[in-house]
N, C-alpha and C positions, 0 to 999 in steps of 0.2 A: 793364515787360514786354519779353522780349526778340523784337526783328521776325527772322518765320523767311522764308524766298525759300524759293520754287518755279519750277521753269523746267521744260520737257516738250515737245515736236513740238505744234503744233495741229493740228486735224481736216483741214484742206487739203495740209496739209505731210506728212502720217504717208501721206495715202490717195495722193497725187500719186509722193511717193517710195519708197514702199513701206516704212516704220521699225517697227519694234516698238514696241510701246508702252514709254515709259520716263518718269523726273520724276526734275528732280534737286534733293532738300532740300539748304539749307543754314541749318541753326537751332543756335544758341553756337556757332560755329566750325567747326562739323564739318562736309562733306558728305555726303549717302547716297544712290545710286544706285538707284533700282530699275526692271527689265527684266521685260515680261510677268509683273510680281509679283514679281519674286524681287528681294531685297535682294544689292547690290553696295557693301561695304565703301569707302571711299575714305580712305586715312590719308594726307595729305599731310606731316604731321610723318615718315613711316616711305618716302616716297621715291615716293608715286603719283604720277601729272601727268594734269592732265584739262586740258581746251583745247575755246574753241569758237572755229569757221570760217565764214568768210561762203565762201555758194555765189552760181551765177546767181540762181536762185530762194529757195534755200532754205539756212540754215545748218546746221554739222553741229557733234556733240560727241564731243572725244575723250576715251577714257578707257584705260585700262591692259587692258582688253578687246580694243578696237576702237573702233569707229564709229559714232555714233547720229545719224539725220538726222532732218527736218521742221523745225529748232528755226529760229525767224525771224530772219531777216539783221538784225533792228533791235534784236534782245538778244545778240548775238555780242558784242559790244562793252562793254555792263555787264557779262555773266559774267565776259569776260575781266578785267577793271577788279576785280571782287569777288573773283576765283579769285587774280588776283595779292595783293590786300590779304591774302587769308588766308592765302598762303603767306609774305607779313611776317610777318603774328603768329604761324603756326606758327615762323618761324625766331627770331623774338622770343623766345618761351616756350622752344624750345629751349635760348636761350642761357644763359636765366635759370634752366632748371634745371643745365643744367650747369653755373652758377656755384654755387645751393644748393647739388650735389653734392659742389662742391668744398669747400664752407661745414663742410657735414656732416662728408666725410670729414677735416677739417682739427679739426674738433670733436674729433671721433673718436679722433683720431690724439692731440691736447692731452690728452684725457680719460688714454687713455692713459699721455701721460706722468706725468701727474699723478699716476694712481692706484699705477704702477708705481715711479716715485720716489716715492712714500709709503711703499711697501709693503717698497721695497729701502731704507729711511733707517733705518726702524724694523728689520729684520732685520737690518742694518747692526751699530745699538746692541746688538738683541740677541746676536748673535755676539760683538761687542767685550766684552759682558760673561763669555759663556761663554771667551773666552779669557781675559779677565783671571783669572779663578776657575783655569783650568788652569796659567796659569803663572804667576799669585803664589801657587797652593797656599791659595785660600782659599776659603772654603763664601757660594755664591750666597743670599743673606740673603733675606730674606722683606719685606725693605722693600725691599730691592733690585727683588725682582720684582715688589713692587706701583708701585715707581716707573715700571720699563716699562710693566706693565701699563697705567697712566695715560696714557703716552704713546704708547698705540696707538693712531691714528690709527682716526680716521670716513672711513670712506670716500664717494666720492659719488655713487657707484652698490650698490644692494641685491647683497647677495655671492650671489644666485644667478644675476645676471649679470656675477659677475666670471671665470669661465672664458671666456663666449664673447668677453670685450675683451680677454683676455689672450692670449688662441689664433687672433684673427686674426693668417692670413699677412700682409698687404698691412701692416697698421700695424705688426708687428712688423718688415716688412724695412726700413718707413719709420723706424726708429729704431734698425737694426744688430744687429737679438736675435735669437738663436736659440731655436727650441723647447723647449731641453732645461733652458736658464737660466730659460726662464719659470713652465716647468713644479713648477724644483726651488723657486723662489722661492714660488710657491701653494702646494707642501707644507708649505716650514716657515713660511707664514703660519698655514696651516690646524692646523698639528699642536698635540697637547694637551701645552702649554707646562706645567701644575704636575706633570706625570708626565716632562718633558723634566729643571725641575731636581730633582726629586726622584731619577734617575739622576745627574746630575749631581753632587749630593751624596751619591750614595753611593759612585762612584765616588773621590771626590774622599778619602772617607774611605778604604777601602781603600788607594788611594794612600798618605794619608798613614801610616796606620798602620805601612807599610814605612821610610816619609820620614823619620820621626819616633820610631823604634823607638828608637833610642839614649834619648830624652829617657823616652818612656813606660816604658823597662825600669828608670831609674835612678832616678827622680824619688820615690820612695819605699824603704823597701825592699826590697819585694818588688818584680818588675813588676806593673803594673795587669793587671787582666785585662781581655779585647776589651770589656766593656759601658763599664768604668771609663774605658777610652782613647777609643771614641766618644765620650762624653761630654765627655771632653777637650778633642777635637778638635771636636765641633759647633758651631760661631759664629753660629748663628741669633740674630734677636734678642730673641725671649724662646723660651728653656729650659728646663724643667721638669724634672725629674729625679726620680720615683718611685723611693725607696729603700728596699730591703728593708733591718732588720735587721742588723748587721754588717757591711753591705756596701761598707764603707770609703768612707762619705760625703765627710768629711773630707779622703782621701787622693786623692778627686777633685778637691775643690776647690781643694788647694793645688797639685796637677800643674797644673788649666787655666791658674792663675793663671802658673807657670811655663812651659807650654806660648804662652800670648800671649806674654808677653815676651820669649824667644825666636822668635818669629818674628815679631818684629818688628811687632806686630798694635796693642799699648799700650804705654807708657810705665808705670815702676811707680804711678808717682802718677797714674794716670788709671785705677788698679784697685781696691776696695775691699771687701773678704769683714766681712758682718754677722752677729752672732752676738747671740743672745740674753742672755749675761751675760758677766761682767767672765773668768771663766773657762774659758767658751768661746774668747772672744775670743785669751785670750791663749792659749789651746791653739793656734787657726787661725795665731796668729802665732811662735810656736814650731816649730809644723811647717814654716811654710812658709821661714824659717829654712833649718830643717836640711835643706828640700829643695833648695834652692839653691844649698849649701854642698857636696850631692854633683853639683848638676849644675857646680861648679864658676863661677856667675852669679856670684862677686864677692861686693862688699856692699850687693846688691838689696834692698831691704826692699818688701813688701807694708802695708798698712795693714790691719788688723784690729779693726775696731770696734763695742760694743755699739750696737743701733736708737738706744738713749737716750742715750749719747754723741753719737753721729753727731749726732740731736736737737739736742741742748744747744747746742753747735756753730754748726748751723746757723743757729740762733734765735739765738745770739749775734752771729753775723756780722750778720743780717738788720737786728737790730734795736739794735748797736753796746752791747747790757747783756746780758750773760749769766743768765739765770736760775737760782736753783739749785731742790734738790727737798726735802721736810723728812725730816730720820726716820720722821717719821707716814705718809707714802707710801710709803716703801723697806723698808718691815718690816710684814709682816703682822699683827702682832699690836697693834703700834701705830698700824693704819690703824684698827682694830677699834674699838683706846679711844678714838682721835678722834674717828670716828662716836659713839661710846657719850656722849661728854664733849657732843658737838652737840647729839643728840636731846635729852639732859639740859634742853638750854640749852632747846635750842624748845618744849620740854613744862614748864620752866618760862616763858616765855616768851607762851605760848598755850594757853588753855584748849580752844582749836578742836583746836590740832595734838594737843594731848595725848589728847583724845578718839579724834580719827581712827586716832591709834596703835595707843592703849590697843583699843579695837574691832578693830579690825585684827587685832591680835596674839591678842586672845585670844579672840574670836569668828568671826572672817574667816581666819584661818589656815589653813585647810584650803579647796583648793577642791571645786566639787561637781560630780560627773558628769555628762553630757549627763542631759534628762528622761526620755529611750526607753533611755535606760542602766544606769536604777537599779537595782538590786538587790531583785528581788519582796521584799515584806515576809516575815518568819518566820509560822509558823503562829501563830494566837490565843493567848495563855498563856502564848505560849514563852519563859522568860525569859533566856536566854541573847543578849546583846548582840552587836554588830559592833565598836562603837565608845565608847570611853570618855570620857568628857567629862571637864571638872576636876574637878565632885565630882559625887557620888550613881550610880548605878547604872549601868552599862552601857545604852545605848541601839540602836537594830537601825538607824537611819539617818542617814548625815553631815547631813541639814537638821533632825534633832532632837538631835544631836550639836548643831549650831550653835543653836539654841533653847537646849537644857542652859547650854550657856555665856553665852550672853546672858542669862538666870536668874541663873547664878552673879555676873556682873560689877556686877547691878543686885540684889543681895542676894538676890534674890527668895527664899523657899522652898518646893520645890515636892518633890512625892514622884511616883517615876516608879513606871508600869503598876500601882499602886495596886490592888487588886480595885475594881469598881463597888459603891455601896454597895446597889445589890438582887441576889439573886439572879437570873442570866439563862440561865445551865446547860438548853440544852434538847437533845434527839437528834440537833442538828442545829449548835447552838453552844454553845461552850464557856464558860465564865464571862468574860463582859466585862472588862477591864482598859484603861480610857482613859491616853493618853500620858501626861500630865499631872496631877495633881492638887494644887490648893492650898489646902493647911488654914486657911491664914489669915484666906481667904475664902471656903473652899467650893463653890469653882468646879472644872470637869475644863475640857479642853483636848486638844482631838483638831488632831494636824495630817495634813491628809490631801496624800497623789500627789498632786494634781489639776493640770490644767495650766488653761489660759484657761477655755477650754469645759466645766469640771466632769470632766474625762475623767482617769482614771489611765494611766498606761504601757501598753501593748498586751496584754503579757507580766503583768500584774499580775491574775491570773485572780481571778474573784468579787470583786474588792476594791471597785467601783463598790457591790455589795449588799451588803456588809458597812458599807460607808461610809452607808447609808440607814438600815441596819435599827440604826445608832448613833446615828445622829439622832436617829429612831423611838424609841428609849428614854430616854434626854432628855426627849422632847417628853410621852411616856408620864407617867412619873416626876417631872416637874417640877423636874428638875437643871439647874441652869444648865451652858451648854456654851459655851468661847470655841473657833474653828476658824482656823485657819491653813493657807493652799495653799503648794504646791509653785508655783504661779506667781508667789505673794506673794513666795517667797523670793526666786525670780531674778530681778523686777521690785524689788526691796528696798523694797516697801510696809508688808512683816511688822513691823518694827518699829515705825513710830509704830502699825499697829494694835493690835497686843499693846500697846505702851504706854498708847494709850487706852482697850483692852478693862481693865487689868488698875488704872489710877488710877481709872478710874470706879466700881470696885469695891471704891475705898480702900486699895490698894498703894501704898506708897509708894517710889519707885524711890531706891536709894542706888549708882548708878556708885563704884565701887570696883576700880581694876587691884588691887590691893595686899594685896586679900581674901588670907588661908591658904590656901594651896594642901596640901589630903590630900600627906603623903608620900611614897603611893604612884602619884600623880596628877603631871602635866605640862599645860600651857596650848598648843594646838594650835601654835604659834609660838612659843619662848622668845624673848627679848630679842636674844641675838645671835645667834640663826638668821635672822633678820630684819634687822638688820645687815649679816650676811654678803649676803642675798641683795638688798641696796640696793648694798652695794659692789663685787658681780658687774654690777649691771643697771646702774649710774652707768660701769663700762668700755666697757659695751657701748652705752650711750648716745651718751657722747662719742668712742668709735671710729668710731661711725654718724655722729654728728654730726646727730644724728636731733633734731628741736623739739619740744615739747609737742602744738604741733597736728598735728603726722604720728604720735605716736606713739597722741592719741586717736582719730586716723581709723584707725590700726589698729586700736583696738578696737574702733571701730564696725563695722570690718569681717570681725571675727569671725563664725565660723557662729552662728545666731541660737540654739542649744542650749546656748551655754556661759553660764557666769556672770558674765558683761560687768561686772556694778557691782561684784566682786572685783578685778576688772581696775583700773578706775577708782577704789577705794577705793586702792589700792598707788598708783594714778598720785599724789594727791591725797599722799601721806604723801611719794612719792619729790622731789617740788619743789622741798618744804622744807629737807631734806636735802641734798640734791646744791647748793642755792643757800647754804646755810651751812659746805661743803667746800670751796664756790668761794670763798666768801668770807676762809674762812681762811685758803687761798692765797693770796689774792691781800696779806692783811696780811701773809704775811712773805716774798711777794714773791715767790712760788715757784711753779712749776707740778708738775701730778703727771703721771702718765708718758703717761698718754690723751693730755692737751693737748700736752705736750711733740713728740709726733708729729706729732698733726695743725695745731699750727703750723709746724713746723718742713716740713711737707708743703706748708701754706697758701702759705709764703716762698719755696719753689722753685717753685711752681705759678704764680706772681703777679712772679717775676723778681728776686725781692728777694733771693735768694740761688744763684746759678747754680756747683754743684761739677763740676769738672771730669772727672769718673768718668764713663769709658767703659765698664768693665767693673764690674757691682755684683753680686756674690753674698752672696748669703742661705742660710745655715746652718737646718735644723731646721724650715723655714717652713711646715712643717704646723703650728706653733702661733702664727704669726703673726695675730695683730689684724687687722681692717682699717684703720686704725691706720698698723700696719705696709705693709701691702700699699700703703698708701696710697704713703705717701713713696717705697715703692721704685719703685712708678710713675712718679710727679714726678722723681724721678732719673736713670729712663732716658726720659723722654718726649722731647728731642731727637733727631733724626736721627744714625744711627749710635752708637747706645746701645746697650747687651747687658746683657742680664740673665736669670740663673743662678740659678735656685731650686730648690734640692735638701731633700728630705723626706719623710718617711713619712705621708702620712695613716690609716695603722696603727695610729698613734702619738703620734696627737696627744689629750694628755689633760688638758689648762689652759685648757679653758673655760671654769672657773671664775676664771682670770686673763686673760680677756677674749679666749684663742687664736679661731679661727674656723676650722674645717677646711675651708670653701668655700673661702677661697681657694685652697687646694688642691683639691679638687675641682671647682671652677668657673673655673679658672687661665684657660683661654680669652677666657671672658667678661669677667673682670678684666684681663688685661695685652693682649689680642689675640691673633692666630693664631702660633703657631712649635711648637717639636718638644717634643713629649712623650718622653721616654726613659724605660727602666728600668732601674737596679741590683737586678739578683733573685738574685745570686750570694751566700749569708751563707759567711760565713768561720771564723762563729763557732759556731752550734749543726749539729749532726748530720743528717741528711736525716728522721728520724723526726719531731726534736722541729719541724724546718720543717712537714714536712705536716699536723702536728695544730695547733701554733697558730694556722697560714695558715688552714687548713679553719673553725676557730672564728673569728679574727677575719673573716674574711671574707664571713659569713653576711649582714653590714649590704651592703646592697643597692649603698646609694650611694657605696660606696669605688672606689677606682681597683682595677684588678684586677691581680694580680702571680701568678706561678707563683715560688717561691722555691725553691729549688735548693741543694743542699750538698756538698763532697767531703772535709768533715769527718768523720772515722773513728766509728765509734758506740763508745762506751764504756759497759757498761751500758744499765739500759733509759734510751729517753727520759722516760718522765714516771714517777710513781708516786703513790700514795693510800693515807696510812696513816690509821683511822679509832681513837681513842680513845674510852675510855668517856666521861670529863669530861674540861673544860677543863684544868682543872688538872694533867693526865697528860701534857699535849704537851710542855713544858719538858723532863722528864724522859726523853722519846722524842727528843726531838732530841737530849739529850747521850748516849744509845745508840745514834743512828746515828753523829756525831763517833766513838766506840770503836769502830766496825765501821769504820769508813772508814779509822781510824787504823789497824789491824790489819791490815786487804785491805793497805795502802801497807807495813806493815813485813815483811808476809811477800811480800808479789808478788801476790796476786788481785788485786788493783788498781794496773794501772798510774800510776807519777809522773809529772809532768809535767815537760819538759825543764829546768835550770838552776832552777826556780824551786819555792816551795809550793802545793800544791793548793789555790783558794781556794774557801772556802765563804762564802755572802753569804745571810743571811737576807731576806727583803725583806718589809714588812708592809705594809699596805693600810694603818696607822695608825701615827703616829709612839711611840704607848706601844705596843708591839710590841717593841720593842727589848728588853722584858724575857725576849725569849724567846734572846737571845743570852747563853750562858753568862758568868757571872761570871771566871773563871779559867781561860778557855778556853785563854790562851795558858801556864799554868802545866801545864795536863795536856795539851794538844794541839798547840803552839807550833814544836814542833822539823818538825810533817810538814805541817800544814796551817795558813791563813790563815781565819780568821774574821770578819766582820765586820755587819755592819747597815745598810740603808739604807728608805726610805720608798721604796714601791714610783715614785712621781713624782719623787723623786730620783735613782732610779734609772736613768734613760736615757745609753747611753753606755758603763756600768758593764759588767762579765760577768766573770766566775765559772765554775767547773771544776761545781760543784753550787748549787743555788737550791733554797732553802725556804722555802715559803709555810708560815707555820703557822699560821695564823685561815683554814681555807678553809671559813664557816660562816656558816650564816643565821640570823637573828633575827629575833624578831617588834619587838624594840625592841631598840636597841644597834649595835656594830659588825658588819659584816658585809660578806662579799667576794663577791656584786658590793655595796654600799653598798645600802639599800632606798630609801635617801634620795634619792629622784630631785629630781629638777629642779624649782622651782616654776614651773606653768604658766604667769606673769607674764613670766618668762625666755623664754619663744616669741615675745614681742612685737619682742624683739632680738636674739634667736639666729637663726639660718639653718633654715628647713624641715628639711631634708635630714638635719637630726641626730636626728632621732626617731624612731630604730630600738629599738624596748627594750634598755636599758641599756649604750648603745652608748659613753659614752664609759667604764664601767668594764669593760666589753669590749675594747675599747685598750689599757686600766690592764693586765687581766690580759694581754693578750698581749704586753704591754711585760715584766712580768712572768715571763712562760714563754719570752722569746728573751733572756735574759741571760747562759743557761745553753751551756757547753760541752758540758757532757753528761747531767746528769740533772736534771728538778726534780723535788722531791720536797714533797709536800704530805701537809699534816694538818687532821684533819678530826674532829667530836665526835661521837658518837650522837646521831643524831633531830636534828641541827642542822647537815646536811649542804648545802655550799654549791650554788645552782643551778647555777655553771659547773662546777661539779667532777659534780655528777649527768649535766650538757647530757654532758659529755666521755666519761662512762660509756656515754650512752644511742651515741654514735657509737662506741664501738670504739673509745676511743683508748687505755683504761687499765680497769684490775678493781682496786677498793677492797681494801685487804686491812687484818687488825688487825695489833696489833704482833708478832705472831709469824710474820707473811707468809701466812695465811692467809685466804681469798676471802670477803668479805663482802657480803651482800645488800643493796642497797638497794631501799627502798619507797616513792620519789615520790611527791606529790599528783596527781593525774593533772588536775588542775581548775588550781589555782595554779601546781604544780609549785615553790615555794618550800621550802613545809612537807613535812614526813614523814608518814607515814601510822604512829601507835600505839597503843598499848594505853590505855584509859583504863577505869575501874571508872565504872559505873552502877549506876542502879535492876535494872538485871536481865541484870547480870552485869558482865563486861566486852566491850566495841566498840571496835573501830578508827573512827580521826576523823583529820582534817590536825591536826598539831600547830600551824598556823599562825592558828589560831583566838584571837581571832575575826575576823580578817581574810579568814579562810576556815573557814566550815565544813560542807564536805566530809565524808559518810560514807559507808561503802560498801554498797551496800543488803545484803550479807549477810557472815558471818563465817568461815573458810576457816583453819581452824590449820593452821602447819605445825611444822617444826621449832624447838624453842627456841635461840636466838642467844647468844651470850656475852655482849653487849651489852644486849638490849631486852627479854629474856624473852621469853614468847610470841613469836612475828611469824607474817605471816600470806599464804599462798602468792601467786606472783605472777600475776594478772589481770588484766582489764582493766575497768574500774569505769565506770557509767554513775552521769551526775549525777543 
């Protein structure tokens, strides 16, 4: 407790001397005065002085007022004693705060410099680097600035109290600053540093474009034009380069590689451009040769190397034995029979595998739509099928399509939609016909929608009472009935029950792949279509580098509508296979080009093989693997590494050889942050044929976006569409437009081209295409024009004065451009999302296709089997079909499919228009609309718009 004093006049002293009433506290140190009540302040810390007095009688107290008497002459003497003690400890406390003050401001002032030499160390750097960039003439790198950025200093005080420490006068004179240095110093702390070097670098390029004008004017031979020379000049450390078309990819890449080495930036062997084959390659190295030779560089050589070289290479150095690769890898056709020669073995080998196959291929071969997807059943009676199984009759649904064949594979015989053997014919239903019937045993077989719960598809109207009142006859009648769900299927229960339902009954099952196949029948899968799509899914496996247990957790992690035990039925067949390719390999000591990357990635990743490439460009790398992407990462993954990836995601159409277009469109995510550029200037096609191709391929959502540009002169139209009656008419129409073209060139309507022949390039979707290139073309046509043939995937790189597609047609079965042949859904397990735009990559194909062209392409097309991109291109303005006499031809779309054509077919009561693409579609148009007769179709029927 602290003791408080009271001192005051007593009652003989106040009355005797006449005093006011007063008391004087003094309780913690303070004193307080108070007079008739009223409080009087006393600060002895702030310079007051009170004092008491002896008198005769009576003492007095003084204070800063005056004079207060009565107070007893026997406490004059403690006051005095206590009043002094507190003016020690005031002068005490005084001193000790003005020592903290000084503590404080001494703080204060250190704080200071700390914070200030932080701030000035780092700004410091930063500037050192901003000049470095302006006077070595070189572009502030993106690792650069995330190095600063790391090295930004914490400060240690919260930046909303770093103005008022930096703006004190007192501690700023204590340390010689001026307001204007501190001020400008807190600017360029504060300032938004990735928009500082993004000026920086742009500047820097402008700059150089003046700097460097000699090199970029000569370095090819034309000069580059400004996107080509930015690109040049950009030295970030990853670069991306979206190239249109034309746009002198190439001639980019062999400038930059001259543009470093001139400035002094690489050494040639610390530079190296990848090209996807031996021909690329030695293109890249050719050019960049001759580019050297005008910039006068001496005998500079660049290295120019395929992924799989480079590979070999590697993996050789790493591991002191070079690997080689067999024929059976390096040649498609004999990767095919290797596979063919393997499964052979395993299916001798295993009666398991042989099974799983054999099932696979000829019953699992198709997969089947979501449940809420399916396609409402036909009306009762209605015999017309969807789908055609191996043998017996057209069936209306892919899970009795897959029944059908499972029947077939186990002999069974069975007769499809049969009549019921009683009359059921009532006002209200038409004569019963159950799925199934089997004479052997006299059983029917209904397989119904149904999901878990007994419940058909939403959209499946009355089918639930249709499904009872088939029971209900049955149960009437006394027919035995076996039943199969649509849940059985996609739980794959359906077989052991059918197989129980059908041995119990005295069936005896005989598994047979090898059964006759009808001539005019096919197995949902042939032999090498399945093949093919183990030796797509086995690149795309080991590009991923993906295990058996991630690739079934991706199935498990499919949406629970699909048909998951298709999935897994292909996993189970892929094991054996891919582990007996390995195996081959590995007996003659060989690797195949998957492995060859991603060890040779493994052994720069792990140190076992460190190249010394500072600069690495990639050719084309819209069809790069991940695979690829891989290593090229591994190669520049050191500090002060640059890497150059130039390509069209446009254009990329080898996904069937394991390409990956994420990594082009996901560039970011895979290499890290730097500059995205574009080449959108073509050189080569006309401003027309740019905006209709562009406009078409570009519809796929998830491409990189280009505006493509041209000041190529138009010569003729850009595109055309000639339609023939039959197939067999095109050969003959192409060798009449060669005589027109030949003719325009000898009289003058058709301009030549400078020093050299007009070329014409047929390009076909199929490599037997090629019969549509004249025989003796260069006997009758030789002297004015060049001829020649390519696969339209061959084709990249190639161009031509004119381009002709001649298959531009669809089919219900056969070749067709886009392909119908999509993708099997298995391939999504190891393909990239982002690719599933409809028909996105033979949307590519064709726009690879339509930019080869200098000036015109020219397409052909049959009656009633008109290609969907050639209709898509119609429906936009971009061309009007004509026949061969140049005259405008109607087209009649399926308005449902949009595949097939809408024609004339004869019926029961009369003739009807239908989709020609039946039964994959059948589409009819609720009424009948003559118009004028066509030269082509007869009949045809005006144009509408049709409700399903």
């Amino acid at each position: 407790m602290v003791k408080e004093y009271v001192w005051g006049p007593s009652l003989f002293g106040r009355v005797l001397t006449g005093s006011a009433r007063w008391s004087l506290h003094l309780a913690n140190g303070r004193f307080e005065l108070k007079v008739d009540g009223e409080s009087v302040a006393i600060e002895l810390g702030d310079g007051d002085r009170i004092g008491a007095a002896r008198g005769m009688f009576w003492g007095s107290l003084k204070y800063p007022r005056g004079t207060l008497n009565g107070l007893s002459n026997h406490s004059v003497s403690g006051l005095n004693d206590l009043i002094a003690e507190v003016i020690r400890a005031h002068e005490r406390q005084a001193a000790e705060n003005l020592l903290e003050a000084e503590k404080r401001r001494f703080e204060r002032v250190e704080r200071f410099r700390t914070v200030y030499k932080q701030l000035r160390a780092w700004l410091v750097e930063a500037s050192r680097l901003l000049n470095d960039s302006r006077t070595q003439r070189r572009w502030v790198t993106y690792e650069q600035q995330m190095a600063l950025y790391a090295s930004r200093p914490r400060l240690s005080i919260p930046e909303k109290k770093l103005d008022s420490l930096l703006q004190d006068q007192d501690l700023r004179a204590d340390l010689g600053l001026k307001l204007v240095d501190v001020q400008r110093a807190l600017t360029w702390w504060r300032c938004d540093w990735g928009a500082l070097w993004e000026k920086i670098n742009k500047e820097h390029i402008e700059k150089e474009l003046v700097a460097s004008s000699w090199l970029l004017s000569n370095v090819e031979k034309l000069p580059l034009n400004e996107e080509q020379a930015k690109a040049v000049i950009c030295f970030d450390n990853r670069v991306q380069v979206a190239a249109s078309a034309g746009s002198g990819k190439t001639s980019t890449m062999v400038a930059k590689a001259a543009y470093a080495i001139d400035r002094g930036f690489f050494q040639p062997k610390e530079i190296v451009m990848l090209a996807f084959n031996k021909d690329a390659a030695k293109e890249l190295a050719e050019r960049a040769e001759q580019s050297f030779a005008r910039l006068e560089m001496g005998n500079v050589k660049v290295r120019a190397k395929t992924f799989h070289r480079l590979g070999l290479a590697i993996i050789g150095y790493a591991t002191k034995k070079k690997p080689r690769v067999p024929d059976w890898v390096v040649k498609e056709k004999l990767s095919f029979k290797k596979l063919e020669e393997l499964v052979d073995q395993l299916k001798d080998n295993s009666v398991e595998f042989r099974n799983r196959w054999d099932l696979f291929r000829l019953v699992f071969g198709r997969d089947l739509p979501e449940f809420e997807e399916m396609k409402a059943p036909l009306k009762e009676g209605t015999k017309a099928g969807r789908l055609i199984p191996i043998q017996g009759e057209p069936v209306k649904s892919q899970e009795e399509c897959m029944i059908a064949n499972w029947l077939y594979y186990n002999g069974v015989e069975y007769v499809y939609e049969r009549p019921y053997e009683h009359d059921t014919a009532t006002e209200t239903h038409s004569q019963y016909h159950p799925d199934f019937y089997y004479p052997a045993i006299d059983v029917y077989h209904e397989h119904f929608a149904l999901n878990e719960q007994g419940q058909p598809p939403e959209h499946f109207d009355g089918y639930l009472q249709d499904t009872l009142w088939k029971r209900a006859l049955h149960r009437e009648h006394g027919t035995q009935l076996i039943e199969t769900t649509s849940h059985q299927i996609r739980e794959n229960t359906w077989v052991e029950h059918l197989t129980r339902e059908l041995t119990n009954r005295g069936v005896k099952l005989d598994p047979n792949p090898d059964r006759p196949v009808p001539p005019d029948r096919q197995p949902p899968l042939s032999a090498m279509k399945l093949i093919g799509l183990i030796r797509t899914f086995i690149a795309h496996v080991k590009s991923n580098c993906l295990t058996e247990q991630e690739l079934l957790a991706r199935v498990d992690g499919l949406p629970p509508g699909l048909f998951k035990h298709r999935y897994r039925m292909f996993l189970d067949i892929l094991w054996p296979v891919m582990g007996a390719w390995n195996k081959a390999l590995k007996g003659v000591e060989g690797l195949d080009f998957e492995d060859m990357l991603v060890q040779a990635a493994e052994h720069v990743e792990q140190g076992r093989c460190l190249p010394k490439f500072r600069l690495v460009m990639a050719d084309e790398f819209q069809d790069a693997s991940r695979a690829r992407a891989r290593l090229c990462r591994a190669l520049v993954s050191a500090p002060g590494r640059h890497f150059f990836a130039v390509g069209d995601d446009w254009q990329s159409i080898n996904r069937f050889a394991g390409a990956d277009v994420s990594v082009m469109t996901d560039f970011k995510e895979f290499f890290g942050s730097g500059q995205l550029l574009k080449l959108e200037q073509t050189f080569r096609c006309p401003q027309a044929l740019c905006d209709i191709s562009s406009r078409f391929v570009s519809k796929n959502p998830v491409q990189l976006t280009k505006t493509v540009y041209s000041e190529t002169p138009a010569v003729g139209p850009a595109v055309r569409a000639v339609m023939v009656q039959y197939a067999e008419r095109v050969a003959p129409a192409i060798v009449g437009f060669l005589e027109g073209l030949v003719a325009g060139l000898m009289d003058g309507r058709i301009p030549k081209a400078n020093g050299r022949r007009i070329k014409v390039c047929i390009l076909g979707r199929y490599n037997d295409e090629v019969s549509y290139l004249p025989e003796n073309w260069q006997t009758r046509f030789g002297k004015f024009i060049e001829v020649s043939f390519l696969s339209v995937h061959r084709s990249k790189g190639t161009e031509a004065d004119y381009v002709i597609l001649p298959a531009m047609v669809s089919m219900k079965r056969g070749r067709s451009f886009p392909s119908t042949m999509t993708d099997d859904p298995v391939l999504g397990l190891v393909m990239p999302r982002g690719d599933a735009y409809l028909f996105a990559e033979e949307r590519r194909l064709f726009y690879v296709a339509l930019t080869r062209a200098r000036r015109t392409v020219l397409m052909y097309t049959v009656c009633n089997r008109v290609s969907v991109f050639l209709k898509e291109l119609v429906q936009d303005g971009a061309l009007q079909v004509e026949d061969i006499h140049g005259a405008p031809v109607r087209l009649s779309p399926c308005p449902i499919c949009t595949v097939g054509d809408l024609i004339l077919q004869d019926g029961k009561h009369g003739k009807f228009l239908t989709c020609n693409n039946f039964p994959e579609c059948d589409y009819k148009p609720p009424k009948r609309t003559p118009i004028k007769k066509s030269r082509f179709s007869g009949n045809r029927y005006a144009k509408r718009k049709y409700r399903a």
